[in-house]
N, C-alpha and C positions, 0 to 999 in steps of 0.2 A: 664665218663667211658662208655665203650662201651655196648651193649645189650650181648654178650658173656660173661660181666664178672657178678658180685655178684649174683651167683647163689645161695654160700652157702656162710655170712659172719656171724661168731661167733667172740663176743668178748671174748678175751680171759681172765682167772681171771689174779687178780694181784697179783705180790709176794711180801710180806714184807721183807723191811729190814731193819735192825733199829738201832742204836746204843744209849747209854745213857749216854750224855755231859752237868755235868750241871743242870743234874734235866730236860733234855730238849728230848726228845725222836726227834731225826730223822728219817725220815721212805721215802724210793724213791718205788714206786709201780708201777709196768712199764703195761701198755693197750695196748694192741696193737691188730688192726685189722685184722682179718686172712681171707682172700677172696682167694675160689676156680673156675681155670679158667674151664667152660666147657668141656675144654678138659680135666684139669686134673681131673673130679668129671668122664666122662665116663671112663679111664684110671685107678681109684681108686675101680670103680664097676666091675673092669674086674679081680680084684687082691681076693683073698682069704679070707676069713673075718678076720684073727688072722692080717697077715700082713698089713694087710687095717687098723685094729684098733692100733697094734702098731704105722704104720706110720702118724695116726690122733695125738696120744700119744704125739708122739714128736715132732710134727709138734707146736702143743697147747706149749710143754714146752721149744720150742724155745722162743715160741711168750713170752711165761710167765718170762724166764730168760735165754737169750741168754748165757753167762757166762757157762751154764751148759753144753751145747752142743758144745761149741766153739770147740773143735778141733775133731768134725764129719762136719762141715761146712769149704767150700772152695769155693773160688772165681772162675770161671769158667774165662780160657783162649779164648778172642775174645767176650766176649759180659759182660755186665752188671747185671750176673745172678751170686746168690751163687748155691750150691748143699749140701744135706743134709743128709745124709748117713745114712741108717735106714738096718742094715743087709744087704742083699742083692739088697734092694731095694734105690733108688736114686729118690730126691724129688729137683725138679730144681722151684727156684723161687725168686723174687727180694723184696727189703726192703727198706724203707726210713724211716724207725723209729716208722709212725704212721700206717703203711698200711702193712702185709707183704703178697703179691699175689703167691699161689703156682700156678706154668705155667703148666708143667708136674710130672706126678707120675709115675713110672714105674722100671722095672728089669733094672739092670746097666747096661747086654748089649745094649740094645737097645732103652737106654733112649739120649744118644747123636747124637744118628742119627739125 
């Protein structure tokens, strides 16, 4: 990775889920690493502190159970990014399972420029 990226990476907790088959508890607890790109950490310090702290919120309880938030998340047309809908605010950033990098933070108009 580059010198731009892990500025801020938290891991984020894991959520239990468990069923009981058997006398045998199954449980999938999902980690996932949440790294902010430079730009989106000066772009997050320029937003309000309520909206800054809801969009940390959800950001963590994607990472923690995607499930939750699936249908505020959408695959962005032309590139390899999702977007992640926080009120008025749009959180662009990509995922491969173990890593999720948010790229941009900002107000919906002017976050796909």
């Amino acid at each position: 990775m580059g010198r731009l990226w892990l500025h801020v990476a938290r891991l984020s907790r894991g959520r239990f889920r468990g069923t009981l088959d058997f006398n045998v508890a199954y449980c999938y607890i999902y980690f996932v690493k949440v790294i902010y790109t430079s730009t989106a950490l000066k772009q997050l310090s320029g937003i309000a502190r309520k909206p800054a702290q809801l969009i940390l919120a959800k950001v963590d309880q994607y990472a923690t159970d995607p499930a939750s938030l699936a249908n505020q998340v959408k695959k962005l047309k032309g590139a390899n990014t999702l977007r992640l809908r926080v009120g008025s605010y749009r959180v662009i950033f990509t995922e491969d399972g173990v890593v999720l990098m948010v790229l941009k933070v900002g107000y919906r108009s002017g976050i796909y420029n």
